[in-house]
LOLOGU-869161 format. One record per residue: residue in one letter; x, y, z of N, C-alpha, C in turn. Coordinates in steps of 0.2 Angstrom, whole numbers, padded with zeros to 4 digits, always signed. Example, Ala and Ser with C-alpha at 12.3 -4.5 7.8 and 13.67 -1.06 7.14 Angstrom:
// residues 2
A+0066-0028+0039+0062-0022+0039+0066-0016+0039
S+0064-0011+0035+0068-0005+0036+0064+0000+0039
//
This chain:
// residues 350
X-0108-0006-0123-0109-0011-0117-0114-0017-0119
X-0117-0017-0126-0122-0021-0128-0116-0029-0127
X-0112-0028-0129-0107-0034-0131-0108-0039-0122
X-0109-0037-0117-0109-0039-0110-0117-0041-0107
X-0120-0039-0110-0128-0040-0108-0128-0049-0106
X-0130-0051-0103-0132-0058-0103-0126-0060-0101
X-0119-0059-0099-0115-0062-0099-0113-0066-0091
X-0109-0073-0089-0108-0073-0085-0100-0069-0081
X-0101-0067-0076-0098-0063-0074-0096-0064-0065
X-0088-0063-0064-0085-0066-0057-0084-0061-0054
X-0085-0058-0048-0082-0051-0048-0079-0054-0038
X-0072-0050-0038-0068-0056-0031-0071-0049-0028
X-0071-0047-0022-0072-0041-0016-0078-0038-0018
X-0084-0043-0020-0089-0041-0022-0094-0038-0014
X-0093-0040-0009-0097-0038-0005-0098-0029-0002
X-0092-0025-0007-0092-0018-0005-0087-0015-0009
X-0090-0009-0007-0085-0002-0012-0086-0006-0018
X-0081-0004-0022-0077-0004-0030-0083-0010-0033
X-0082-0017-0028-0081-0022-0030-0090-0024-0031
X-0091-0021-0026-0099-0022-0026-0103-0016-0031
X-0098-0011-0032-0105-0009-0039-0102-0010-0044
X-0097-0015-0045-0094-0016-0050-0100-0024-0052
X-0101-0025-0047-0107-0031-0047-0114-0029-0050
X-0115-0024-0046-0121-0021-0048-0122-0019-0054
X-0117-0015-0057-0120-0013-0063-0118-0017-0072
X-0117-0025-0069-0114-0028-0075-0122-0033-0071
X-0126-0032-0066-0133-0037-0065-0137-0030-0069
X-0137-0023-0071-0142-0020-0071-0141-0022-0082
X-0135-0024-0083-0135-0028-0089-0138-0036-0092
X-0139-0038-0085-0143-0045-0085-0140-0048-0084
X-0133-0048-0082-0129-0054-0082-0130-0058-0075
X-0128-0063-0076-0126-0069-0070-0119-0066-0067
X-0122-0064-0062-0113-0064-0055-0112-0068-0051
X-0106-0069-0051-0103-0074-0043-0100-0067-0042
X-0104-0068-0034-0100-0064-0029-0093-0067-0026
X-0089-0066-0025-0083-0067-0021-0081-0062-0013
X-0081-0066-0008-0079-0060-0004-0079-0064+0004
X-0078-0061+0007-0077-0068+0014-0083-0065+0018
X-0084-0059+0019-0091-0058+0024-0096-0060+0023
X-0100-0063+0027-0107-0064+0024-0113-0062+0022
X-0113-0056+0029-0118-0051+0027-0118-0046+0022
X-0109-0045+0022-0110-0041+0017-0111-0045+0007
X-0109-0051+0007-0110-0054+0002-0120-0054+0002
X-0125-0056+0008-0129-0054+0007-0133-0050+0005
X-0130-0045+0006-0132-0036+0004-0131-0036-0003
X-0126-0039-0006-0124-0039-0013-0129-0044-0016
X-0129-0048-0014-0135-0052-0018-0141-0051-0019
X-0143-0047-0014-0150-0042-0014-0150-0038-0019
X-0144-0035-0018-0143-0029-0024-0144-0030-0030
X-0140-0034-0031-0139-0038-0039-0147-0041-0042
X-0149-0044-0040-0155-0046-0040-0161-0041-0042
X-0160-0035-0037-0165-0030-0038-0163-0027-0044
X-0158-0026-0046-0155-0022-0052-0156-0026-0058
X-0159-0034-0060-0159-0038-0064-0157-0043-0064
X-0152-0046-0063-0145-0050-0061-0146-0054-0058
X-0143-0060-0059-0141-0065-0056-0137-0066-0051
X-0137-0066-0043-0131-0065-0039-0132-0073-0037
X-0124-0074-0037-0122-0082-0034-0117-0081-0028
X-0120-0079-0022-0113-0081-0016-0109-0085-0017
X-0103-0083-0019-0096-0087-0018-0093-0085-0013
X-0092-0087-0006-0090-0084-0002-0084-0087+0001
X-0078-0084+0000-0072-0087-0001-0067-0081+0004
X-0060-0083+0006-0055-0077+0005-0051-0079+0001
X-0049-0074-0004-0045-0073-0010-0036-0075-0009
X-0035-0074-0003-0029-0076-0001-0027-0084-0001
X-0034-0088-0001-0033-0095+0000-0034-0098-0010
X-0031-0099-0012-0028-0102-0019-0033-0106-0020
X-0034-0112-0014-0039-0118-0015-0046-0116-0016
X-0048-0110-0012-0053-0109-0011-0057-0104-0016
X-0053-0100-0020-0055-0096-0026-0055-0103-0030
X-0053-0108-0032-0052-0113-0035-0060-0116-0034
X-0062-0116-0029-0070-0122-0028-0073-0116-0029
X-0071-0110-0027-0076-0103-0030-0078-0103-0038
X-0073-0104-0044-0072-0104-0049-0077-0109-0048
X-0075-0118-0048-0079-0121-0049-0086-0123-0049
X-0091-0120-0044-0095-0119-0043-0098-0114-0046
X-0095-0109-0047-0098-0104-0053-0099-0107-0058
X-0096-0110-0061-0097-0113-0068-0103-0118-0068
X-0101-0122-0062-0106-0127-0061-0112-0127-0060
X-0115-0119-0056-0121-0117-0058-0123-0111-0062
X-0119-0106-0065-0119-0102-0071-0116-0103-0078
X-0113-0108-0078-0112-0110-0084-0104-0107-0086
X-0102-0105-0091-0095-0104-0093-0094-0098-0090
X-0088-0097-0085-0085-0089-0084-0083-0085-0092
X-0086-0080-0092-0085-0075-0098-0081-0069-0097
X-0082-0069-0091-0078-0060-0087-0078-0062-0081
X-0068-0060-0078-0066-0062-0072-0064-0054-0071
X-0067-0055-0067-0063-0044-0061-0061-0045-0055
X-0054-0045-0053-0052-0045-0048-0051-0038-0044
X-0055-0038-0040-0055-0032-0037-0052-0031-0030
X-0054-0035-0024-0053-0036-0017-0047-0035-0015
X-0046-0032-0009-0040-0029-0008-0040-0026+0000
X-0036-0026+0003-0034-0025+0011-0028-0019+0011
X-0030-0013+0015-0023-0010+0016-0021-0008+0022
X-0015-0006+0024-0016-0002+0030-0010+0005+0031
X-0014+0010+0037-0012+0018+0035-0006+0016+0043
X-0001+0015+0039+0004+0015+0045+0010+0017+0040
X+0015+0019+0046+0022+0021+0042+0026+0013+0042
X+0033+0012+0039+0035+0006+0037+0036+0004+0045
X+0040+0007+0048+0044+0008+0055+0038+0003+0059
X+0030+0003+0060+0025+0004+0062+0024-0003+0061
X+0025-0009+0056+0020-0014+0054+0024-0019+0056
X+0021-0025+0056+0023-0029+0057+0025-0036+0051
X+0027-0041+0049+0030-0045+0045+0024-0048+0042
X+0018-0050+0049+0013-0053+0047+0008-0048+0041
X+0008-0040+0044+0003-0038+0043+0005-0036+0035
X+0013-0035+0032+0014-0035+0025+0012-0041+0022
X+0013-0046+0025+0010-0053+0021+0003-0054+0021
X+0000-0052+0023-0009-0053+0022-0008-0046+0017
X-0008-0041+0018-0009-0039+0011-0008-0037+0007
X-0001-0041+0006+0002-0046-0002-0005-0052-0003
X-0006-0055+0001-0008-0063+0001-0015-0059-0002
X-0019-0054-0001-0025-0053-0002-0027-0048-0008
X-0020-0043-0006-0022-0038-0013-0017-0039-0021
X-0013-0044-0020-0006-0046-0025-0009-0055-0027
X-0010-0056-0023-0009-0062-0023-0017-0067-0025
X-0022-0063-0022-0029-0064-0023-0029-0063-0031
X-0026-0057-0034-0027-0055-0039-0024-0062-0044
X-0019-0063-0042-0014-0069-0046-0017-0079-0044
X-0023-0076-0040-0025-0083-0038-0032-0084-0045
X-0035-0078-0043-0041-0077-0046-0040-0078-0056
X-0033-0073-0056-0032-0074-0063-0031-0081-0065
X-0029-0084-0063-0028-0091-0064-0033-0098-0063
X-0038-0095-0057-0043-0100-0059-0048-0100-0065
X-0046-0092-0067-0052-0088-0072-0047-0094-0079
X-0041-0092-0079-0038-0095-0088-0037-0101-0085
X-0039-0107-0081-0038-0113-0081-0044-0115-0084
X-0052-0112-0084-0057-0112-0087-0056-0108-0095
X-0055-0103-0094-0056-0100-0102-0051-0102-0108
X-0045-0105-0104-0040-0109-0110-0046-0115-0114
X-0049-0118-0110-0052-0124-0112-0056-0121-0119
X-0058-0114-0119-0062-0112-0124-0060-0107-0129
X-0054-0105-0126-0048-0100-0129-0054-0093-0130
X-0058-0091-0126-0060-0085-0124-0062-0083-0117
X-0063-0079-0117-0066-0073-0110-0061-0068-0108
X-0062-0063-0103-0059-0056-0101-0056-0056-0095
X-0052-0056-0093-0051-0053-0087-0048-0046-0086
X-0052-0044-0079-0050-0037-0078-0046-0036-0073
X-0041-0033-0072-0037-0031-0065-0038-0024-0063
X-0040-0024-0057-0042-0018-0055-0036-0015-0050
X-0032-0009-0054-0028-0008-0052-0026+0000-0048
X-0021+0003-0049-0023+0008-0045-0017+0015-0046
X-0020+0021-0048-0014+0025-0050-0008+0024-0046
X-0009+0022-0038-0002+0020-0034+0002+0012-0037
X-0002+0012-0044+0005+0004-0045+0009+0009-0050
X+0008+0014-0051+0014+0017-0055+0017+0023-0049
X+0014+0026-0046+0016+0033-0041+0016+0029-0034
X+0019+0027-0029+0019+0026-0024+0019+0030-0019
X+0013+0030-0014+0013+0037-0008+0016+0033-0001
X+0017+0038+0004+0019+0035+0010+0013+0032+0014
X+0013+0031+0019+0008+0025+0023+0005+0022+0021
X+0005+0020+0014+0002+0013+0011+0008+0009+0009
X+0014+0007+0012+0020+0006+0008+0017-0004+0005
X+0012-0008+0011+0011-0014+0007+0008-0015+0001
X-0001-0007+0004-0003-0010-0004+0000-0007-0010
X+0005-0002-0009+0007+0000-0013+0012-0006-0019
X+0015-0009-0014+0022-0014-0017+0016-0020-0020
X+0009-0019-0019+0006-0025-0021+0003-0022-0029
X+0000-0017-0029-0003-0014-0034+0004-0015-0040
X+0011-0013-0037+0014-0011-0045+0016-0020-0044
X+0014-0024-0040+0018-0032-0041+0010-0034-0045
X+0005-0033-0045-0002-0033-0050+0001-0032-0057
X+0004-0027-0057+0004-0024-0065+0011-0028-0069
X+0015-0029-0064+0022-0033-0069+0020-0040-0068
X+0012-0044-0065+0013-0050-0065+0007-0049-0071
X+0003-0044-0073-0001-0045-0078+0001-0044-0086
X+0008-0037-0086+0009-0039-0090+0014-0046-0092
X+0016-0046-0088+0022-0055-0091+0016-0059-0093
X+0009-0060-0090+0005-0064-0093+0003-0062-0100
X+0003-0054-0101+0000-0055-0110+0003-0055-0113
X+0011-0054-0111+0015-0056-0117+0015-0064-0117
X+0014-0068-0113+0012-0076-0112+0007-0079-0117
X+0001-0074-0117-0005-0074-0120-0004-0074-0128
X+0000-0068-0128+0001-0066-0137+0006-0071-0139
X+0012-0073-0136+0015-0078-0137+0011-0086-0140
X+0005-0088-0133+0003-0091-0137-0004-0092-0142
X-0004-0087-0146-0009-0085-0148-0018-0086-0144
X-0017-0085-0141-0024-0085-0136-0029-0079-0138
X-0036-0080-0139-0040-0077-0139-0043-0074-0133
X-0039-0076-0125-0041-0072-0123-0038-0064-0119
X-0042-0060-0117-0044-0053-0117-0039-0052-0110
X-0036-0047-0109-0033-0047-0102-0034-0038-0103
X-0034-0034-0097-0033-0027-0095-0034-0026-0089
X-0031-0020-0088-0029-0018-0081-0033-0010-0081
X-0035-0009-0074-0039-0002-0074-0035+0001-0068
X-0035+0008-0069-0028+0012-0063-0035+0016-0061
X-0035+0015-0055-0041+0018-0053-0038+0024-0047
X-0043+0030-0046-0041+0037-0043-0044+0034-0035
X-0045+0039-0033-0047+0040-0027-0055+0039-0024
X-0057+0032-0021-0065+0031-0022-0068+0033-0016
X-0073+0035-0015-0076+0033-0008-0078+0027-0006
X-0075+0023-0003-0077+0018+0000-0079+0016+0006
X-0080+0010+0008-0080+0010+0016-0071+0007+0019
X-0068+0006+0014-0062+0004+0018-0060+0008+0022
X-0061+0015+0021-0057+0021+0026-0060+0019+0031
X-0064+0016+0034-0067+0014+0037-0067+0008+0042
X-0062+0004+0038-0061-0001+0041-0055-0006+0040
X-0052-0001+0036-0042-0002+0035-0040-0003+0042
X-0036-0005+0042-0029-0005+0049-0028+0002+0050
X-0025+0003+0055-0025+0013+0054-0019+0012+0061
X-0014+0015+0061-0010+0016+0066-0009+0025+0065
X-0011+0028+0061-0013+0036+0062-0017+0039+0068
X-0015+0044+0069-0021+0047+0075-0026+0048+0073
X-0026+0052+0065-0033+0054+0064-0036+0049+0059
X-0042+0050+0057-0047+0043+0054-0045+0044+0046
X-0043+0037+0042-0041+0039+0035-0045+0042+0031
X-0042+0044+0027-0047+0047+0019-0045+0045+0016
X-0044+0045+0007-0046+0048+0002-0040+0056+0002
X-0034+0052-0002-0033+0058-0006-0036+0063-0012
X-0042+0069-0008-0046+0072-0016-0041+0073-0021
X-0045+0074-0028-0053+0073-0027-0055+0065-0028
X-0063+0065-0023-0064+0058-0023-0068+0056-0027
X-0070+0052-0030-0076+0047-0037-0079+0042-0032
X-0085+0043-0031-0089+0040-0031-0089+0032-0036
X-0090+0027-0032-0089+0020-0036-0094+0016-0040
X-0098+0020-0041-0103+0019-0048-0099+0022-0054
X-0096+0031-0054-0092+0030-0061-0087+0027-0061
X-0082+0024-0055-0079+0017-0057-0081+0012-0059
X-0087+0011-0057-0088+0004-0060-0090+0005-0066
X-0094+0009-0070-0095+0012-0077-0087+0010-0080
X-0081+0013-0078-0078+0014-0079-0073+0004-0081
X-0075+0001-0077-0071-0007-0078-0076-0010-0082
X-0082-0008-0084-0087-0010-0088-0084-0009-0096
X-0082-0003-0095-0079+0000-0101-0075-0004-0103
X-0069-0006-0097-0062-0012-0098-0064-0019-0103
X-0069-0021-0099-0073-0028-0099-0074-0025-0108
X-0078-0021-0108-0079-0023-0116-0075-0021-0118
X-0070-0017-0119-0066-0014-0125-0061-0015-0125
X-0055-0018-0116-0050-0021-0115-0046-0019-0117
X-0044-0010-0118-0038-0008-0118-0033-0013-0117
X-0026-0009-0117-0020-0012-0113-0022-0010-0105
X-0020-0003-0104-0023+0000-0099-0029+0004-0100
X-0031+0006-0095-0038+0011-0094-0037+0017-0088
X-0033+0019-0089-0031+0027-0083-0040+0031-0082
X-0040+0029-0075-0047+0033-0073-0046+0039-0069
X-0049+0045-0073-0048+0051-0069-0042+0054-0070
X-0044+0062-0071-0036+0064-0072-0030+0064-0067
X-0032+0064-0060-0029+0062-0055-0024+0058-0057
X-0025+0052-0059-0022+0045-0060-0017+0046-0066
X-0020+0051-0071-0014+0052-0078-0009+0057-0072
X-0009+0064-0069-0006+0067-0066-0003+0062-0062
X-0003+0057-0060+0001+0054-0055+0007+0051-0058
X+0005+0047-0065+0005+0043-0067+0012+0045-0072
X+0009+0050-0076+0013+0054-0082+0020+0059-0077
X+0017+0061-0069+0020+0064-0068+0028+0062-0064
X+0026+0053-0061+0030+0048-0060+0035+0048-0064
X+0033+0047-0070+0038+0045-0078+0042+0053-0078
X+0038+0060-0077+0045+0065-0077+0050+0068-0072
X+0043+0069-0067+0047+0070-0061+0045+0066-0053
X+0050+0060-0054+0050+0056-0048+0054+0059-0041
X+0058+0061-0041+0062+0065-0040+0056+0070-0034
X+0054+0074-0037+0051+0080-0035+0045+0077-0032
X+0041+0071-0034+0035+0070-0031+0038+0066-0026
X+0046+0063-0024+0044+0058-0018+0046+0064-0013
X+0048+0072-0013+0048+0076-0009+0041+0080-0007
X+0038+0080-0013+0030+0083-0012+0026+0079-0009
X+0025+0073-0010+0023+0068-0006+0025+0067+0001
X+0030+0067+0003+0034+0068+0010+0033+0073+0013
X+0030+0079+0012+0028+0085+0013+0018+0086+0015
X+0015+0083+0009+0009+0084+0006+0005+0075+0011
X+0007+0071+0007+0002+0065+0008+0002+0061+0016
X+0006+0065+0022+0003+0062+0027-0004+0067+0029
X-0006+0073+0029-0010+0075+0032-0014+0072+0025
X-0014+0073+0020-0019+0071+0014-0023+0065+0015
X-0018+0062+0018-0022+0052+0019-0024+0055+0028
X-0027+0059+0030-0030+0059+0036-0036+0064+0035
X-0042+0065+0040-0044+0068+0039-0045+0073+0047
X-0051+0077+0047-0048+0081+0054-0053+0080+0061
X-0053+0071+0058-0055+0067+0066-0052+0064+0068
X-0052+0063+0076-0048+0057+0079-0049+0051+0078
X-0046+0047+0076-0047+0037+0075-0047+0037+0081
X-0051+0030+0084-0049+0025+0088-0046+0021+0087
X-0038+0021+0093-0035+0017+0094-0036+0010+0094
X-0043+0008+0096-0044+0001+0095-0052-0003+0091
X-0052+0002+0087-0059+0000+0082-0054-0006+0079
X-0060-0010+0077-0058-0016+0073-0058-0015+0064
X-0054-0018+0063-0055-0018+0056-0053-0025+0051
X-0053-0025+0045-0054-0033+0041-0049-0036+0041
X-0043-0032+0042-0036-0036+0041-0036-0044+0039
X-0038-0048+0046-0039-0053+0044-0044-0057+0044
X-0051-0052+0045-0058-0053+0048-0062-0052+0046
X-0067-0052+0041-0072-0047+0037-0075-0044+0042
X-0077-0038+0043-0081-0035+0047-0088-0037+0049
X-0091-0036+0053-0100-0038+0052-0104-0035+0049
X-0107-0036+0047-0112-0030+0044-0111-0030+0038
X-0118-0025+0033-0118-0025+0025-0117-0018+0026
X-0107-0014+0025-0108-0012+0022-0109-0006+0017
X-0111-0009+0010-0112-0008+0004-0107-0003+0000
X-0108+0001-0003-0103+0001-0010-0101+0008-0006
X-0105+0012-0005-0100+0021-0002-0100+0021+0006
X-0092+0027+0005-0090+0026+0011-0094+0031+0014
X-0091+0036+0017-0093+0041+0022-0092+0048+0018
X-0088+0048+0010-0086+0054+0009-0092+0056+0003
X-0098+0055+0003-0103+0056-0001-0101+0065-0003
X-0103+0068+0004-0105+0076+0001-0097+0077-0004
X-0091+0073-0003-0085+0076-0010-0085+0072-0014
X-0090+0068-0012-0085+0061-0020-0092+0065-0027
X-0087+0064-0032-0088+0066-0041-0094+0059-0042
X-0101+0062-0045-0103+0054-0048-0101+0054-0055
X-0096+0057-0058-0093+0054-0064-0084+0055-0064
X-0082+0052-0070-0074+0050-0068-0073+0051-0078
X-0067+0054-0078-0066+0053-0087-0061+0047-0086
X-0061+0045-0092-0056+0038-0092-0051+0040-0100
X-0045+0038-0098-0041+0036-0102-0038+0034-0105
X-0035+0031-0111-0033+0026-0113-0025+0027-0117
X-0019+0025-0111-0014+0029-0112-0012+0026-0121
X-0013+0023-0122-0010+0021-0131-0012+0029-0133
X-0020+0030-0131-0021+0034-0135-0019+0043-0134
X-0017+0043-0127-0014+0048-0124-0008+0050-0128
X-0003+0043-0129+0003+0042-0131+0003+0043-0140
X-0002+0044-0145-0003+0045-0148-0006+0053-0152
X-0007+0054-0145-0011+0062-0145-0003+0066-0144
X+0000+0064-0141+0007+0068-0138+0010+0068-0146
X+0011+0061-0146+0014+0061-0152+0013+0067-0159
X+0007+0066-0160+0004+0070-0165+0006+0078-0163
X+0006+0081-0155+0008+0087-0154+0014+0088-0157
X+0019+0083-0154+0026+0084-0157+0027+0086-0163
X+0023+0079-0167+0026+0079-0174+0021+0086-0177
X+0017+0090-0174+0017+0095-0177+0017+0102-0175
X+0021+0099-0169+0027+0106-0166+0034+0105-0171
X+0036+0101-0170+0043+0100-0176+0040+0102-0185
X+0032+0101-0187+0033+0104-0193+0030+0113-0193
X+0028+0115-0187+0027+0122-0185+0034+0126-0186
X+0041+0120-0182+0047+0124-0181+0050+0125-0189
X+0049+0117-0193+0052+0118-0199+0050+0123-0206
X+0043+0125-0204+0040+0129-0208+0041+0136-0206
X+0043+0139-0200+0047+0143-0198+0053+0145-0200
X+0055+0139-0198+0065+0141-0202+0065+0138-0209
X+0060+0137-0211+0058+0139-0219+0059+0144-0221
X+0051+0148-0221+0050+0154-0220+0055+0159-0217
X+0056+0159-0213+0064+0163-0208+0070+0165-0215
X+0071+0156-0217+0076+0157-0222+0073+0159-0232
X+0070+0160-0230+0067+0163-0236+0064+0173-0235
X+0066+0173-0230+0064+0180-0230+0072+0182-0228
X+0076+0178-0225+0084+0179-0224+0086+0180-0233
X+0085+0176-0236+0088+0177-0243+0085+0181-0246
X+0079+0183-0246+0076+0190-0250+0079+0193-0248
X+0082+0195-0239+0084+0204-0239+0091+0200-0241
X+0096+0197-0239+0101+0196-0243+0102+0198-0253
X+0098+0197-0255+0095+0197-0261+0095+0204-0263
X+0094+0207-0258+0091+0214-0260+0098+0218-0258
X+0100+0217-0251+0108+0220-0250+0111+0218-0257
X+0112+0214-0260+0116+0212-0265+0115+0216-0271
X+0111+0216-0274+0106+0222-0278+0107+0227-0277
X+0108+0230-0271+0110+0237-0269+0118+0239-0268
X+0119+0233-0268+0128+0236-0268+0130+0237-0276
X+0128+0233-0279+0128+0232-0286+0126+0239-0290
X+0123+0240-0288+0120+0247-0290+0120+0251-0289
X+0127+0253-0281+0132+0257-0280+0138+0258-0283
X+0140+0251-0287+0144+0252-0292+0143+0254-0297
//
């Protein structure tokens, strides 16, 4: 993490959950943060924090869905911290309704906010860093852009529309030789406050599919991104189990899921039909980074780096197929001794 000490740093959804300790613990490195996030209180809470932790916090107080407006955010970051070094798009809206349930308006803010935020932000980050043909950006993604569950069908269709708009970008990047950094992190199941403050058309109050992680090991864990800049970063084995289990058995998980993930995304209290939530409002109040599920959330998370998964596999194969071959080596070497010996014997009866 040495590589990150001192650096300037953008983080979008910084007012809470994910996005807020992901602020915090890139300030307890020294760095300079633009907060990005549309409430104020909770952007003030964040500022405090970052500060207390070391760090420089900058209010950028924006929504991520409006293009123009992450653009004067951008601008003014540089303006008063100097060159973006590290861009992490985190921010994001969802709601726990079946498809049947939503309305036209409610899939489009959550495209606009958690797809589209990400593809605004990316873009203001490389209209700055082409100029200097360096810096990182991180996409903070989510084991549901490879596995899709039920009652999140918008954030869902936005996470896997994250992942095909970042990769077409690094093949854009390598194409043009750019030295800058791109990665994506697939994140598990966190405590935060959105169960809190999601849209909810369920009876009972959402959760957190377990097990939950606490969002200091994820933010340790985009930290990790920021410096080392996998391709991907699979956090939690959750996320490999979802992810690897998608690519064998899709099939099987959309009927386990259909069985399983409605009561899993509920917990065993009644929601209010008319609590408010951020949809298209930030809520009042700071907040802060955990939600309600402290006494289950994990304070650590393993992380993985599928190249390297996909190398480990490999290496099982290629030395299960020399296990086999040294088998039916052996096999056929102890076949033609006793043949060898029958042979011998008959011979010997003549």
């Amino acid at each position: 993490m040495q590589s990150l000490r001192g650096c300037h740093v953008v983080v979008t959804g910084a007012s809470a959950g994910v996005g807020r300790a992901t602020a915090v613990a890139f300030a307890r490195l020294g760095c300079r943060v633009g907060l990005i996030a549309r409430g104020a209180d909770g952007l003030s809470g964040a500022r405090a924090e970052v500060e207390a932790a070391g760090g420089q916090g900058l209010v950028l107080q924006a929504d991520v869905a409006d293009a123009e407006a992450v653009e004067r955010a951008a601008e003014q970051a540089e303006r008063e911290n100097g060159p973006i070094d590290i861009w992490v798009n985190v921010a994001m809206v969802t709601i726990f309704s079946p498809v049947s349930q939503m309305t036209p308006e409610e899939f489009r803010r959550v495209t606009e906010v958690t797809y589209l935020g990400q593809v605004y932000g990316t873009m203001a980050a490389l209209k700055r860093m082409r100029r200097r043909d360096r810096g990182t950006i991180v996409q903070v993604g989510s084991a549901l852009s490879y596995r899709a569950i039920p009652l999140q069908s918008a954030y869902c269709g936005a996470k896997y529309a994250i992942r095909g708009f970042t990769n077409s970008l690094r093949s854009e990047l390598i194409h043009d030789g750019s030295n800058i950094r791109l990665t994506m992190v697939q994140l598990p199941a966190v405590n935060t406050p959105q169960f809190d403050w999601s849209r909810n058309r369920m009876p009972m109050r959402p959760q957190p599919v377990p097990p939950i992680h606490q969002p200091e090991a994820v933010a340790a864990a985009i930290l990790e991104a920021a410096a080392k800049t996998p391709r991907e970063l699979w956090v939690g084995i959750p996320s490999v189990k979802a992810i690897v289990g998608d690519m064998v058995l899709p099939h099987w998980l959309d009927h386990m899921l259909a069985s399983q993930a409605y009561d899993g995304q509920q917990s065993n209290e009644p929601d209010s039909a008319d609590r408010a939530d951020n949809l298209f409002a930030p809520m009042d109040g700071d907040y802060g980074a955990h939600g309600r599920f402290d006494a289950r959330a994990s304070p650590t998370v393993l992380r993985f780096e599928p190249t390297k998964l996909r190398m480990a596999a490999a290496a099982s194969m290629a030395g299960l197929a020399v296990a086999i071959l040294c088998l039916g080596y052996l096999g056929g070497k102890r076949r033609a001794r006793h043949f060898s010996q029958v042979d011998a014997g008959t011979a010997a009866l003549r």
